[in-house]
DRENPA-3360 file (N, C-alpha, C; in nm, 2 decimals, always signed):
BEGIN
1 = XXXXXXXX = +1.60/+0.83/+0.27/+1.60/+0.69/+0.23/+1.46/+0.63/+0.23 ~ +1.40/+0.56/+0.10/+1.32/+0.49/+0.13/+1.27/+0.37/+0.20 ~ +1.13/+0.39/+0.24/+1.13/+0.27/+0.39/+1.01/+0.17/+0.30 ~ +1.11/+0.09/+0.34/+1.05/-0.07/+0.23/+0.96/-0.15/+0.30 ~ +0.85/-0.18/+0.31/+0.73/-0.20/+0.39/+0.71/-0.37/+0.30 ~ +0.65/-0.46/+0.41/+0.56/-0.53/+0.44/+0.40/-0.52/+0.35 ~ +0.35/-0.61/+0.28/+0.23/-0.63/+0.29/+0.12/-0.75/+0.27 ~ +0.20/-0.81/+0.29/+0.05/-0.97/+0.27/+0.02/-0.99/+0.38;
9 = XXXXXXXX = +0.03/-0.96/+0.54/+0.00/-1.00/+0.68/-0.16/-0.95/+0.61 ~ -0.24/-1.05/+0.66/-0.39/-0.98/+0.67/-0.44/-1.00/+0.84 ~ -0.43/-0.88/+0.90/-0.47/-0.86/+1.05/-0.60/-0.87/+1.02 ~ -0.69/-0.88/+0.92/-0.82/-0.93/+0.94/-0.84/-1.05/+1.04 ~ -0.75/-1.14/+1.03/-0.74/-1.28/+1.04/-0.75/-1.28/+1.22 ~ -0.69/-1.14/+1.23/-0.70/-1.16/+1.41/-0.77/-1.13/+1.48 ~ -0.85/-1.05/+1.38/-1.02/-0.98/+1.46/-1.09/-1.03/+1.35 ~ -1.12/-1.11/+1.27/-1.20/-1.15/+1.21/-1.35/-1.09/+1.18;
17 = XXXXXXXX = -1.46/-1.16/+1.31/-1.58/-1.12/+1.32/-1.62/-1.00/+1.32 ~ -1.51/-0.92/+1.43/-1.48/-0.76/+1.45/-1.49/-0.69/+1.34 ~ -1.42/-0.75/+1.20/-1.37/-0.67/+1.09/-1.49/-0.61/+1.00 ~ -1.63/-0.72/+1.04/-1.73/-0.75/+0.96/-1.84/-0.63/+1.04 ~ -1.83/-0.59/+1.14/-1.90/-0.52/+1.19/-1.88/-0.36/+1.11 ~ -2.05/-0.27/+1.13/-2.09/-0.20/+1.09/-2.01/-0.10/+1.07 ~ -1.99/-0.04/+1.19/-1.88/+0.09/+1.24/-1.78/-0.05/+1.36 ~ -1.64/+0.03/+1.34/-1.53/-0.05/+1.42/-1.47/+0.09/+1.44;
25 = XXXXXXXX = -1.46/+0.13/+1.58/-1.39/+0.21/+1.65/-1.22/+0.18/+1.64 ~ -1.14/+0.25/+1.54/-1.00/+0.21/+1.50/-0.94/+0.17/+1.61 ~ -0.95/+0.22/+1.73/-0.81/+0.12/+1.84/-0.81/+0.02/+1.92 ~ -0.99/-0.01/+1.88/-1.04/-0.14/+1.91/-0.95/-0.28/+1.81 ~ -0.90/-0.22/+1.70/-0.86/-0.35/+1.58/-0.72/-0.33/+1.57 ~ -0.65/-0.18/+1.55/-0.50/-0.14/+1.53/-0.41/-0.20/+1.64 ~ -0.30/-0.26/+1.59/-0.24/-0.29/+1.64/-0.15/-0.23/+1.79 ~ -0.15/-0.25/+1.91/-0.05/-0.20/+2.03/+0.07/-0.21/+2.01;
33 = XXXXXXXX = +0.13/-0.06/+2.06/+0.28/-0.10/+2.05/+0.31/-0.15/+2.21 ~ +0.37/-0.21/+2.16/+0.41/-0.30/+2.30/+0.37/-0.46/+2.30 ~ +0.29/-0.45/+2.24/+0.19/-0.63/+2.24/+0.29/-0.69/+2.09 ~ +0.29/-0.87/+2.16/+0.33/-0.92/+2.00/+0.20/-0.95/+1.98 ~ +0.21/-0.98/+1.81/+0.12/-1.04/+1.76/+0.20/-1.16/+1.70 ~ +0.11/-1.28/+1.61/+0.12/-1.39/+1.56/+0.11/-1.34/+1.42 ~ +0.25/-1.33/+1.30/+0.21/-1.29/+1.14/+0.24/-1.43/+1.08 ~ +0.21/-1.39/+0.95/+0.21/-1.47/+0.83/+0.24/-1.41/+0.71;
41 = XXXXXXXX = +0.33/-1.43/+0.62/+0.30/-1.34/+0.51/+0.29/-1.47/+0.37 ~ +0.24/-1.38/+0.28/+0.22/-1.45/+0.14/+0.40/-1.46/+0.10 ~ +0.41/-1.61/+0.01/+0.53/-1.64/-0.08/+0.56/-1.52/-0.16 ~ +0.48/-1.41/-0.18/+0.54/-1.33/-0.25/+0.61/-1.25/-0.17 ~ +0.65/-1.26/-0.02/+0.73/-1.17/+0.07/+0.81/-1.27/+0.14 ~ +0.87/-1.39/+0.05/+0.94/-1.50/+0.08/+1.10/-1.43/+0.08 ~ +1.12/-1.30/+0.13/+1.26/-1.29/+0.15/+1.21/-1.24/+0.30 ~ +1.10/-1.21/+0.34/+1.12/-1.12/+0.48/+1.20/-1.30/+0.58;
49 = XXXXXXXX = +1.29/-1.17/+0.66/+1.36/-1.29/+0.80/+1.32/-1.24/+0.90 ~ +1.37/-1.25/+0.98/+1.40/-1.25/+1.16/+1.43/-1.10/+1.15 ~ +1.40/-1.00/+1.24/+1.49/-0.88/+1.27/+1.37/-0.76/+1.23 ~ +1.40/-0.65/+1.25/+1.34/-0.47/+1.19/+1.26/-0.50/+1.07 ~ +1.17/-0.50/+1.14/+1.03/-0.50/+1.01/+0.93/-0.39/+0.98 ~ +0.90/-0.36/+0.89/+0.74/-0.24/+0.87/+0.67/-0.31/+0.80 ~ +0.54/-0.30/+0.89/+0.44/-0.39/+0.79/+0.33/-0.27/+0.74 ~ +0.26/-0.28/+0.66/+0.11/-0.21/+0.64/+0.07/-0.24/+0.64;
57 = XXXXXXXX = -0.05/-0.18/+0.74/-0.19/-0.20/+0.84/-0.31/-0.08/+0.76 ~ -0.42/-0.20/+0.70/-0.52/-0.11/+0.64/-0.63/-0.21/+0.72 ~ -0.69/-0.07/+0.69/-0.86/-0.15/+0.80/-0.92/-0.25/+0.65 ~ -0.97/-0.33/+0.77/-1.03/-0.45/+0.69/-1.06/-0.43/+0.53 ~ -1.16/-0.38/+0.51/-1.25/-0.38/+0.34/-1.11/-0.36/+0.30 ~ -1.02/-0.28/+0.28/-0.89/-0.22/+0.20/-0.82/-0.33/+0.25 ~ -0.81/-0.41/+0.32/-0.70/-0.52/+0.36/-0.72/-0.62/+0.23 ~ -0.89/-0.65/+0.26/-0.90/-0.81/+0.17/-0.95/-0.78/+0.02;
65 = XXXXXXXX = -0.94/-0.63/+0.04/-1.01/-0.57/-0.13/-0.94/-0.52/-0.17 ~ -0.87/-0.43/-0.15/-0.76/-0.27/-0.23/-0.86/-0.20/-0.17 ~ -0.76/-0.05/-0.18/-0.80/+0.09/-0.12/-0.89/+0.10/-0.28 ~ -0.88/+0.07/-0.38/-0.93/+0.08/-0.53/-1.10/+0.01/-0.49 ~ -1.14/-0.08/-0.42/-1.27/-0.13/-0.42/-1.30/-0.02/-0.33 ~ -1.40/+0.11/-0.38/-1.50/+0.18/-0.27/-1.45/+0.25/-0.16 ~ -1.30/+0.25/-0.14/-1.26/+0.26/+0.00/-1.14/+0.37/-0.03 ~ -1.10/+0.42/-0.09/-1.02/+0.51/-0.15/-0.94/+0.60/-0.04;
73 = XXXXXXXX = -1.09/+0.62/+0.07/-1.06/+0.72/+0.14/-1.00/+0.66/+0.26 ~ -1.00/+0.49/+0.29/-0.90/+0.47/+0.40/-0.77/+0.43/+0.36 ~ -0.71/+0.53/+0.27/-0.57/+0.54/+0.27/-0.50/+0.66/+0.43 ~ -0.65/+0.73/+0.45/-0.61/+0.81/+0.56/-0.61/+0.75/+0.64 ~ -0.65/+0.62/+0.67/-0.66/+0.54/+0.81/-0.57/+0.44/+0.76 ~ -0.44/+0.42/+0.68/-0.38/+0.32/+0.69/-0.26/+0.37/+0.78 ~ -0.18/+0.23/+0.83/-0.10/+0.28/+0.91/+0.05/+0.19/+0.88 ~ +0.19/+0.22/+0.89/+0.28/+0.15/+0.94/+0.35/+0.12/+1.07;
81 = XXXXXXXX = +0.30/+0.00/+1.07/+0.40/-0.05/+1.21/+0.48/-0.10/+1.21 ~ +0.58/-0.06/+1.32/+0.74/-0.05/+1.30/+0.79/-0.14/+1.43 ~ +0.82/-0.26/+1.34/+0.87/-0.35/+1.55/+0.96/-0.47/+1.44 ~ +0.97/-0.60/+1.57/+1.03/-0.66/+1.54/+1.03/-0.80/+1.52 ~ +1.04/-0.89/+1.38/+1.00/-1.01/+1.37/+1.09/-1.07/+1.42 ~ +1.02/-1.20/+1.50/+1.10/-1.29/+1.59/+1.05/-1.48/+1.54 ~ +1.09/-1.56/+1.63/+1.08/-1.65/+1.63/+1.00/-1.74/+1.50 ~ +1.07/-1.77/+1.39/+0.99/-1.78/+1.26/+0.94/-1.91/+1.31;
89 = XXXXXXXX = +0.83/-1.97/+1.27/+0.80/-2.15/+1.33/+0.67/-2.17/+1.21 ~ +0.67/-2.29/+1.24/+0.58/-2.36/+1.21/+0.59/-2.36/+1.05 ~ +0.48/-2.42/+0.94/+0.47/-2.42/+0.77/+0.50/-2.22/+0.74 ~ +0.54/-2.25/+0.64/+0.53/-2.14/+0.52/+0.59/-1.99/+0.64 ~ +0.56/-1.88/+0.62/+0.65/-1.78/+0.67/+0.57/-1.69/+0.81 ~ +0.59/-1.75/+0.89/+0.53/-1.68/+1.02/+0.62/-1.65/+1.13 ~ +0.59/-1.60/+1.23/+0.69/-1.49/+1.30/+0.56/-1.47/+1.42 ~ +0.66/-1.42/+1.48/+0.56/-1.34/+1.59/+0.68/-1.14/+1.62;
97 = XXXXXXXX = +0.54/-1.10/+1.59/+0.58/-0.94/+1.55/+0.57/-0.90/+1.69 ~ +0.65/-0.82/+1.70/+0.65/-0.73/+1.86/+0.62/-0.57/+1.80 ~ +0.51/-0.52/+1.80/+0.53/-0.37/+1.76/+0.59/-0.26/+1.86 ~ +0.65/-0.17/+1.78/+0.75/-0.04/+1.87/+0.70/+0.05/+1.84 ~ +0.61/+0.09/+1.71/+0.59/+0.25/+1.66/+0.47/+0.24/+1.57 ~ +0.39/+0.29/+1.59/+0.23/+0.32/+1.51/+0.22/+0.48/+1.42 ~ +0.23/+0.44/+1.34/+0.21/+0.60/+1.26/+0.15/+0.59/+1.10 ~ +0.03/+0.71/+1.06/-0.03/+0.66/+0.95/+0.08/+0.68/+0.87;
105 = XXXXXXXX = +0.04/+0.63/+0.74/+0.10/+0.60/+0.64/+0.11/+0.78/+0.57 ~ +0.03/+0.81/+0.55/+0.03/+0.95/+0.49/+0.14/+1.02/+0.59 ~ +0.15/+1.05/+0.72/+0.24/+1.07/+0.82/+0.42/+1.06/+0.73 ~ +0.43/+0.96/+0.73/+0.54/+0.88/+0.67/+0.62/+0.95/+0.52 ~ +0.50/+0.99/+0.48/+0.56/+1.07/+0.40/+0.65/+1.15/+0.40 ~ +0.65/+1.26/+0.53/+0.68/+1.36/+0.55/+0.84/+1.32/+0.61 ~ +0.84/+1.22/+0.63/+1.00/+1.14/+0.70/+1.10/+1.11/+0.63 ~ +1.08/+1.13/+0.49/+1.15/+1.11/+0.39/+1.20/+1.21/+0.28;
113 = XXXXXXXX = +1.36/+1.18/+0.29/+1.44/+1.27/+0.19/+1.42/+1.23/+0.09 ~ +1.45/+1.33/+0.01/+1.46/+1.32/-0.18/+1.51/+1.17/-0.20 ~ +1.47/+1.12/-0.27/+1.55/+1.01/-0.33/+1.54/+1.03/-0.51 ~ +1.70/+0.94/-0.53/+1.69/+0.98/-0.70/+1.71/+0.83/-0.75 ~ +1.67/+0.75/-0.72/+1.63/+0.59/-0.77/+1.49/+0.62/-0.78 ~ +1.38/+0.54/-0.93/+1.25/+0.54/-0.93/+1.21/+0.42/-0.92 ~ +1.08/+0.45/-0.80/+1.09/+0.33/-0.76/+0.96/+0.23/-0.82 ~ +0.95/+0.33/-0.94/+0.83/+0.22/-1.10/+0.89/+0.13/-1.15;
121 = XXXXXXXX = +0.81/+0.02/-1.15/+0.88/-0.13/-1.26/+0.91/-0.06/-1.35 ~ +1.06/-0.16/-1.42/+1.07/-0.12/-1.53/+1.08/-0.25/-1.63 ~ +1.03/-0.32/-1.69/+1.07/-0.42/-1.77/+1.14/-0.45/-1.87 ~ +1.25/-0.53/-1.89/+1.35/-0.52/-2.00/+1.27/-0.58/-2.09 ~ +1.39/-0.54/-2.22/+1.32/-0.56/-2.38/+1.42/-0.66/-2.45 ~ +1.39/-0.66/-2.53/+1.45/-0.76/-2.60/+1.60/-0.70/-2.70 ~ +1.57/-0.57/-2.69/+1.69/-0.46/-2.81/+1.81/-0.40/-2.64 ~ +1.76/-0.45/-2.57/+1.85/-0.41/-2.46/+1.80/-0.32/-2.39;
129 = XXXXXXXX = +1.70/-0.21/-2.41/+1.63/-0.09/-2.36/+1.52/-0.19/-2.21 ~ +1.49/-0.09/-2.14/+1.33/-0.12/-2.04/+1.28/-0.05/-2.09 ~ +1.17/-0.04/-2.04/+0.99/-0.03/-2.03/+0.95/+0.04/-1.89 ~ +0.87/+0.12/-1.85/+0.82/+0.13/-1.81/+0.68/+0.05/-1.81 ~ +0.65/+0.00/-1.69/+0.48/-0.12/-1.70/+0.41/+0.02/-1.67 ~ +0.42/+0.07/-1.62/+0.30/+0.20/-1.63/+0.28/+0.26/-1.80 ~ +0.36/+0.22/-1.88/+0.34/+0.28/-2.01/+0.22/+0.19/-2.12 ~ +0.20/+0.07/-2.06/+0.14/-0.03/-2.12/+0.06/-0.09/-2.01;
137 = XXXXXXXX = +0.02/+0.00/-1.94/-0.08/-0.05/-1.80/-0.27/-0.05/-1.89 ~ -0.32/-0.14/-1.81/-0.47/-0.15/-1.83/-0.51/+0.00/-1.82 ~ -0.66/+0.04/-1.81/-0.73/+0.13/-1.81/-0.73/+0.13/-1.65 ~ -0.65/+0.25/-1.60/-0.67/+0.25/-1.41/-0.75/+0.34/-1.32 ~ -0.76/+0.36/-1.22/-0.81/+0.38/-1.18/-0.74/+0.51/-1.08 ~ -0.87/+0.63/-1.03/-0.76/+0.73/-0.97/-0.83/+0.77/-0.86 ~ -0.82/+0.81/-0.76/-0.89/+0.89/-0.64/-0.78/+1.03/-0.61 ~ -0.89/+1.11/-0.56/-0.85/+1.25/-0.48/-0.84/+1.20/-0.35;
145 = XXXXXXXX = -0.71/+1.23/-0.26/-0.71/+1.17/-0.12/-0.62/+1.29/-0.06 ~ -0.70/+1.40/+0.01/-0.63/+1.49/+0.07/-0.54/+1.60/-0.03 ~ -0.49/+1.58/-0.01/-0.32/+1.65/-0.11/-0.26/+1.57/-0.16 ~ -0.33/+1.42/-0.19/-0.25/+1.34/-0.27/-0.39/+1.26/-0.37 ~ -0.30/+1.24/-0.48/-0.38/+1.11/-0.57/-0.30/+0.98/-0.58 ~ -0.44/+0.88/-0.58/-0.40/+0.76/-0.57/-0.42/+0.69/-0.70 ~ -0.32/+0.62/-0.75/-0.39/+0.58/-0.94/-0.32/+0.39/-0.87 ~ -0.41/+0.29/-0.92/-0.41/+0.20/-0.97/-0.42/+0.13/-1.05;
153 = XXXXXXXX = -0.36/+0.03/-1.12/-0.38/-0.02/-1.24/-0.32/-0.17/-1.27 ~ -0.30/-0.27/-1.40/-0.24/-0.38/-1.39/-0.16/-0.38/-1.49 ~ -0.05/-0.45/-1.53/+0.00/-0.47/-1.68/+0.01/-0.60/-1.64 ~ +0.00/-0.69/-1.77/+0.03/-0.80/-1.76/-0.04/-0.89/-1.62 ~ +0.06/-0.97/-1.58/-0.02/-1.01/-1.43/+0.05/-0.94/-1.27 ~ +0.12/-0.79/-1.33/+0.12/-0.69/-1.26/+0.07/-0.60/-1.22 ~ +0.03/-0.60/-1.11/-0.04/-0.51/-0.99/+0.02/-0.35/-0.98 ~ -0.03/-0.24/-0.99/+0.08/-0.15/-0.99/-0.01/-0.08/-0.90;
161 = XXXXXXXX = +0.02/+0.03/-0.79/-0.01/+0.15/-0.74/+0.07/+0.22/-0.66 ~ -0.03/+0.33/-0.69/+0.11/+0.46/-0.64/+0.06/+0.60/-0.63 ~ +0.05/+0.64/-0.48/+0.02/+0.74/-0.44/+0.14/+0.85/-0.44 ~ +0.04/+1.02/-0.50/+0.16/+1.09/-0.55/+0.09/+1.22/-0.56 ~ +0.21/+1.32/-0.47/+0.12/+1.49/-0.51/+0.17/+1.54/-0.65 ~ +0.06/+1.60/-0.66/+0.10/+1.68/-0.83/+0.07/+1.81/-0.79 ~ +0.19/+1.91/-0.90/+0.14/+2.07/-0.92/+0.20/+2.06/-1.07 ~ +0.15/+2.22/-1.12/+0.21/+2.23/-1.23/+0.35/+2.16/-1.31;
169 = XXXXXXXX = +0.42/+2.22/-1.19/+0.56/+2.17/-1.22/+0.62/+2.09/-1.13 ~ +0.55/+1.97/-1.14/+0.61/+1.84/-1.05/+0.53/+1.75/-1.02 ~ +0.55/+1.64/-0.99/+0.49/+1.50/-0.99/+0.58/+1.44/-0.91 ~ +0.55/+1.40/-0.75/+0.67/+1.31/-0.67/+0.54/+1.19/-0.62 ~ +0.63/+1.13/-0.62/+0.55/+0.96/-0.55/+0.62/+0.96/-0.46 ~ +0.56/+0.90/-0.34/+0.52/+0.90/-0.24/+0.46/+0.76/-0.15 ~ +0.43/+0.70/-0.23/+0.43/+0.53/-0.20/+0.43/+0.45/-0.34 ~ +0.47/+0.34/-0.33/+0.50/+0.29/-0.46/+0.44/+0.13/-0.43;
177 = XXXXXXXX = +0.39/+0.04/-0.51/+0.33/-0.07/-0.47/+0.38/-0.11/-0.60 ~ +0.46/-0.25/-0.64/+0.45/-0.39/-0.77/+0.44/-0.49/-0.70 ~ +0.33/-0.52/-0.75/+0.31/-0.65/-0.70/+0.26/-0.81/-0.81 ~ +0.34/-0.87/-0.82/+0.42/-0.90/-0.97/+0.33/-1.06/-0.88 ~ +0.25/-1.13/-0.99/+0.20/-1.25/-0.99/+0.28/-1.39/-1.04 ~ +0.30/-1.45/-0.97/+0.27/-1.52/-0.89/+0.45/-1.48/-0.80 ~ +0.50/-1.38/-0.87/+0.66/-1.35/-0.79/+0.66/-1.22/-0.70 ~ +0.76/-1.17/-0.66/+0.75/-1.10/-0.57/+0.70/-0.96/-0.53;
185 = XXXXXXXX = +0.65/-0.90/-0.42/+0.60/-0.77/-0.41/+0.68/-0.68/-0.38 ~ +0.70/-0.56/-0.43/+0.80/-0.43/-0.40/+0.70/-0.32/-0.36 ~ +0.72/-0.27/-0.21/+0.66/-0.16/-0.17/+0.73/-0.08/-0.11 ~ +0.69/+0.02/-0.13/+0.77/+0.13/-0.07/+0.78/+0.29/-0.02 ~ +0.77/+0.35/+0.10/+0.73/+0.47/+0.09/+0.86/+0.56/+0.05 ~ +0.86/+0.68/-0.02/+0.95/+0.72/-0.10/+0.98/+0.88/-0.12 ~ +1.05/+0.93/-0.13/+1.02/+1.09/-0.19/+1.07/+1.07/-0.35 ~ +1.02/+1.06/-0.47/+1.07/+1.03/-0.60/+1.04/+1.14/-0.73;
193 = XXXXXXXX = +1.06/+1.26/-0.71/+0.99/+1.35/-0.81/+1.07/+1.25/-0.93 ~ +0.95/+1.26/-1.02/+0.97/+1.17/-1.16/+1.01/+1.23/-1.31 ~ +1.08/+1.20/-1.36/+1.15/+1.26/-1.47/+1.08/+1.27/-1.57 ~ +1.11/+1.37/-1.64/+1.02/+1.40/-1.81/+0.94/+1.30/-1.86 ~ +0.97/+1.18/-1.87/+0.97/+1.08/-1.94/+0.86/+0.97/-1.88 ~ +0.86/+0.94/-1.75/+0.79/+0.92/-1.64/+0.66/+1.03/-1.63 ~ +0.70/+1.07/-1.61/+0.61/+1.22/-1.56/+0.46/+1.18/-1.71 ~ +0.57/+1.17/-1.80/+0.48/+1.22/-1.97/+0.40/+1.08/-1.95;
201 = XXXXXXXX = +0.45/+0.96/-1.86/+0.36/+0.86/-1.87/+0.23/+0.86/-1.79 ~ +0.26/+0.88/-1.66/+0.22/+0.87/-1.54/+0.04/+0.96/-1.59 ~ +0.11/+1.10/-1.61/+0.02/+1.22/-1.69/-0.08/+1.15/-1.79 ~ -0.07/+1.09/-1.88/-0.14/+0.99/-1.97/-0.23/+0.88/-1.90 ~ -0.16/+0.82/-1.78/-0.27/+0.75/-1.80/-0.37/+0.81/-1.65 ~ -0.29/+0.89/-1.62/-0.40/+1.00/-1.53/-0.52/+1.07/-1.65 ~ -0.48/+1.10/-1.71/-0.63/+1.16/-1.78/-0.67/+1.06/-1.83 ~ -0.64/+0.89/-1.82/-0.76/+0.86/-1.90/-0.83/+0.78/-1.81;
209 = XXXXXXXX = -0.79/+0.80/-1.66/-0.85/+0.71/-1.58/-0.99/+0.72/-1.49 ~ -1.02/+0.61/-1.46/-1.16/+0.63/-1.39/-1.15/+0.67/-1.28 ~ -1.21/+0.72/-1.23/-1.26/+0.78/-1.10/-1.35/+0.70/-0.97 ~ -1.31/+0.67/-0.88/-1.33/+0.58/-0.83/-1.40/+0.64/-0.72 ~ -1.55/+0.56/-0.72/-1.65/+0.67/-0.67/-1.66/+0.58/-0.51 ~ -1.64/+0.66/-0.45/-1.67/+0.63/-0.27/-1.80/+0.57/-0.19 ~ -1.84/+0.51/-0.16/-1.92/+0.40/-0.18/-1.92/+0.35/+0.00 ~ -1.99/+0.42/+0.05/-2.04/+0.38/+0.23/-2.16/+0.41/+0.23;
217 = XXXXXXXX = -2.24/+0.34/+0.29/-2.40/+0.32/+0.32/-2.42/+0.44/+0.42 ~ -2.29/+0.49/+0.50/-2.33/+0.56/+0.68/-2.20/+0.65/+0.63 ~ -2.21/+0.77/+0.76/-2.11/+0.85/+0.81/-2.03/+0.78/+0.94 ~ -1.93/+0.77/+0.93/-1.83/+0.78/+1.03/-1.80/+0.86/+1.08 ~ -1.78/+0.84/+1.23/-1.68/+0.94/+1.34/-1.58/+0.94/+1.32 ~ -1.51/+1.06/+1.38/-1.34/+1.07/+1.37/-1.31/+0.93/+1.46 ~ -1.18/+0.88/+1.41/-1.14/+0.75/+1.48/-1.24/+0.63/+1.48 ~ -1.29/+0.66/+1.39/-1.42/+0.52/+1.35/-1.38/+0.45/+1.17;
225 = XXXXXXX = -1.38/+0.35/+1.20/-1.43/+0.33/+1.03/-1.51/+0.24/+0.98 ~ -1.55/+0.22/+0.90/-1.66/+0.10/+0.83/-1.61/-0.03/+0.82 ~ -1.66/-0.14/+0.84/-1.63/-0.27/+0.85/-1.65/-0.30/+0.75 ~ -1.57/-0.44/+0.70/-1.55/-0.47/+0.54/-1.69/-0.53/+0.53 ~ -1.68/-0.52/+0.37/-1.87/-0.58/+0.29/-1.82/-0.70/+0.29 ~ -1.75/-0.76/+0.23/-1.64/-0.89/+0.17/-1.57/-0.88/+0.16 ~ -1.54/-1.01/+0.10/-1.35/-1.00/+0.05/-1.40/-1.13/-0.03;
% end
């Protein structure tokens, strides 16, 4: 079953200053399981309530930028945490999160059975048929990340990404991201091998995409990562 994740919380907001520094030692900023924290999320996650939540935790620069600005490679250092939103209060959508379980995102993968729902926008037409928005996507963008590739792109004033292993004979996604302006966000980690038709798109706009070149001033230590430039 796929596990439907969280993502407008920006944990920048709780180490702020911390975020901006050179090298940040990862368990100085990642969240404890056992500690609450104070969330917020964006109107575009205007259904999360009370109760079992996963949110996604990317280090800073990838938080207030995309993994697509320079950063490609802290998809290895993203993480989902798995706890519980409580007490909603105050304006707009906040909670105080109790975390129970820390595990990277790439990890997550491996937790997951086949599924046969795809979990790519599809946009209806006017003759009764959908669309694929990956088939009419902008010029996107792609990284090599381990045993997986990451391709991002826009259609319209949709956000699309989606991390996914390829071999000759197969193409499965593996995280899925729409994130539809100014309405809602669909994320999701997934096992989805993609049908002929998908596949024939996906394939297309993988060869015609840019290459997204990696971009840090220093080397990092294991369990270290770079502090955001901006946002």
């Amino acid at each position: 079953m796929s596990i439907e994740l969280l993502q407008t919380m920006e944990w920048s907001r709780l180490c702020w200053d911390q975020s901006f520094e050179e090298r940040i030692v990862l368990s100085s900023i990642l969240p404890v399981i056992g500690n609450m924290y104070p969330v917020k999320f964006e109107s575009n996650e205007d259904f999360v309530s009370e109760g079992v939540a996963r949110i996604l935790w990317k280090p800073p620069h990838s938080e207030l930028n995309g993994w697509g600005d320079k950063r490609p490679s802290e998809i290895m250092s993203s993480y989902v945490l798995d706890g519980v939103l409580t007490e909603r209060h105050g304006e707009g959508l906040c909670f105080n999160f109790l975390v129970q379980g820390c595990i990277k995102l790439v990890s997550c993968f491996d937790l997951i059975g086949q599924e046969d729902k795809s979990p790519l926008s599809y946009v209806s037409q006017a003759n009764g048929s959908s669309r694929l928005q990956w088939q009419t996507c902008r010029p996107a963008l792609m990284a090599k990340i381990g045993d997986y590739i990451y391709l991002s792109s826009s259609e319209c004033e949709t956000d699309l990404e989606v991390i996914f292993s390829y071999s000759k004979d197969d193409m499965c996604v593996h995280y899925s991201a729409t994130m539809h302006a100014p309405a809602f966000y669909d994320t999701k980690i997934t096992k989805y091998r993609l049908n002929r038709e998908e596949r024939k798109v996906i394939e297309s706009v993988l060869a015609n995409a840019n290459l997204i070149k990696e971009s840090v001033g220093f080397f990092c230590k294991e369990m270290e990562i770079c502090g955001a430039e901006y946002w």
